[in-house]
Backbone bond lengths (Angstrom), bond angles and torsions (degrees), N, CA, C in turn:
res aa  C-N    CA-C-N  psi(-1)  N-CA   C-N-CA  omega(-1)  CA-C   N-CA-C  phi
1 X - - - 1.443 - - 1.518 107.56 -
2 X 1.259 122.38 135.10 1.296 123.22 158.40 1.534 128.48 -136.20
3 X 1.808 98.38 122.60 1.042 108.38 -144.12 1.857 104.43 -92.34
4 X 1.453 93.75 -5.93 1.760 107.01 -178.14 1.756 99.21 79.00
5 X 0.518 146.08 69.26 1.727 155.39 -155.31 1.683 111.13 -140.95
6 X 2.070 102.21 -13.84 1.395 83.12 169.74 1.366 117.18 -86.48
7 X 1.697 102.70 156.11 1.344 122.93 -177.54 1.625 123.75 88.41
8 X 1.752 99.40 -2.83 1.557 101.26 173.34 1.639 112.00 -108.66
9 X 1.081 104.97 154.06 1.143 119.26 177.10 1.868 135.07 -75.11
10 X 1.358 138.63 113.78 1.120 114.52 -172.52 1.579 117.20 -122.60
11 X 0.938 137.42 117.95 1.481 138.34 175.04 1.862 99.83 -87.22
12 X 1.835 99.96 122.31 1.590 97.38 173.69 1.789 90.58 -130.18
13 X 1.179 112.79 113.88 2.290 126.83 155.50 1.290 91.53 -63.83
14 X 1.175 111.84 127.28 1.588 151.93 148.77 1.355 95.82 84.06
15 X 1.708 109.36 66.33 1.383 94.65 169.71 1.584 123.87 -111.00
16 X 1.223 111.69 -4.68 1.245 139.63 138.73 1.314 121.80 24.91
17 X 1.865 126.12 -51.50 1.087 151.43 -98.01 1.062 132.75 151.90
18 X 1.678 146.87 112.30 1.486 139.34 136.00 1.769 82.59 87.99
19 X 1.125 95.52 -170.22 1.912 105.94 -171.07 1.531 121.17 -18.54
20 X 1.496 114.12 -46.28 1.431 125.72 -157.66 1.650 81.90 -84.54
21 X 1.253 146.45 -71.41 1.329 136.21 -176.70 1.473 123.83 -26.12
22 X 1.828 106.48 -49.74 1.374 112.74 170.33 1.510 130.04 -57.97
23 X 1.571 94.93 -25.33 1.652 117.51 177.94 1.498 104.79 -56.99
24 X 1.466 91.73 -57.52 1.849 109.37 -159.18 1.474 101.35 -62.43
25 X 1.711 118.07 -41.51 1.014 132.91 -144.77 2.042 105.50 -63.25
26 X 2.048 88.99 -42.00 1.411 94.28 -164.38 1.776 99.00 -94.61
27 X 0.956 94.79 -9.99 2.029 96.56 174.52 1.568 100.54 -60.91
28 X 1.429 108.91 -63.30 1.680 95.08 179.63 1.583 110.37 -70.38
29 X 0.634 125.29 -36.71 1.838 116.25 171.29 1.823 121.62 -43.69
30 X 1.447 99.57 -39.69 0.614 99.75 151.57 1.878 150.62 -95.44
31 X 1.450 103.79 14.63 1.478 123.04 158.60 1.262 116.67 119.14
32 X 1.363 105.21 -3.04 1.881 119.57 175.55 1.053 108.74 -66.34
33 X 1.005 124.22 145.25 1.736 139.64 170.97 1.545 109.91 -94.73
34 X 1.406 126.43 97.20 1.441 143.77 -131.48 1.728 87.37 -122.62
35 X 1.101 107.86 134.69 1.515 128.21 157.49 1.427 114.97 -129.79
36 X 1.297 113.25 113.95 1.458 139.08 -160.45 1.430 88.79 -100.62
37 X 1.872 111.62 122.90 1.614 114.26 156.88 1.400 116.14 -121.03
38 X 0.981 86.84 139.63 2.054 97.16 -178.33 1.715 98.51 -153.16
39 X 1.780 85.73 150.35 1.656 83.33 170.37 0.976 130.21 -85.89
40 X 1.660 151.35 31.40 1.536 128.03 -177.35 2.020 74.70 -150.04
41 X 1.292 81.52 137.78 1.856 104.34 -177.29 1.995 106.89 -46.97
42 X 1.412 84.11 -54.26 1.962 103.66 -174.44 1.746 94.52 -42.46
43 X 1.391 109.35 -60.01 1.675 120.54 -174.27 1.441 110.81 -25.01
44 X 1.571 98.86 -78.90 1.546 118.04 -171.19 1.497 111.49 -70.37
45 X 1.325 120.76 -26.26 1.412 107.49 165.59 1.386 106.84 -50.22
46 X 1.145 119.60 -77.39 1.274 129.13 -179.24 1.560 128.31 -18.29
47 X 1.482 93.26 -56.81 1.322 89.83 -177.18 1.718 109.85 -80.16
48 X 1.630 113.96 -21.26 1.441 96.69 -179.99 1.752 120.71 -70.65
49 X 1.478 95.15 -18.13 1.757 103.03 176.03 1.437 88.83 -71.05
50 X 1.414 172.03 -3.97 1.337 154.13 117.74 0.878 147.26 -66.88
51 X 1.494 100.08 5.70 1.608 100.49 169.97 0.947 108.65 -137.17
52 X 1.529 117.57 143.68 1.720 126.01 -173.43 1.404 112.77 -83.88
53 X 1.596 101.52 141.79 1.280 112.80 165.53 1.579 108.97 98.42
54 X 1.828 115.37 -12.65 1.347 115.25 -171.59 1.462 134.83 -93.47
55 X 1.249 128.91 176.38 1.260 120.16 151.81 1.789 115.60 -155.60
56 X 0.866 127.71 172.35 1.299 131.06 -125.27 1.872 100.39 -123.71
57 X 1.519 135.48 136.32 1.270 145.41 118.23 1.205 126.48 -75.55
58 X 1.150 129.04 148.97 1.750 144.31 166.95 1.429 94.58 -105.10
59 X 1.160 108.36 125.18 1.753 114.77 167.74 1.707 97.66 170.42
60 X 1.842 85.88 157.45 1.542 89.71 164.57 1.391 113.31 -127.36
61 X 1.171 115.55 133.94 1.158 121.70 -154.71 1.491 120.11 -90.88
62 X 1.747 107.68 -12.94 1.388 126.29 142.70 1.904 122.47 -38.15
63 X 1.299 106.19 -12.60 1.763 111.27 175.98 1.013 106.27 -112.20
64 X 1.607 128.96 -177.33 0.936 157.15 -175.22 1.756 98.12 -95.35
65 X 1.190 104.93 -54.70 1.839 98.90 177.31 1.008 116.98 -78.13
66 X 1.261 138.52 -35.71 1.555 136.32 145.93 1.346 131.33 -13.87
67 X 1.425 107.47 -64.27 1.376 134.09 170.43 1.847 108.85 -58.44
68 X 1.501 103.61 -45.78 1.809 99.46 178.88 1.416 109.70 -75.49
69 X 1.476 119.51 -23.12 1.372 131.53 167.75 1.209 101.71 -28.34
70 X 1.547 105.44 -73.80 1.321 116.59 -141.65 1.478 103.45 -66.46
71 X 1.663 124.91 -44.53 1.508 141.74 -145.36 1.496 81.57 -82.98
């Protein structure tokens, strides 16, 4: 599939894991430059060592500092 996605950017919260991982997973596959947020460091490592093209925030986006984290 090509979704034309290179050169854009995608931010996916709770991708960590279960749906949001699969999200993140095929965004960089398909050529997006993916930033995966989840809250616990171990999480998002994880998932960015599986998915291409990414790199990773710690935050929860349930806060107020979480949320400025991320922006």
């Amino acid at each position: 599939m090509d979704l034309q996605l290179s050169g854009k950017t995608a931010l996916v919260s709770g991708s960590t894991g279960g749906i949001g991982l699969a999200i993140a997973q095929t965004l960089g596959r398909e050529g997006a430059k993916v930033t995966i947020v989840g809250r616990g460091q171990a999480g998002v490592d994880k998932a960015v060592a599986a998915t291409e093209n990414a790199d990773g925030i710690v935050a929860d986006l349930a806060t107020t500092e979480g949320a400025e984290a991320v922006i």
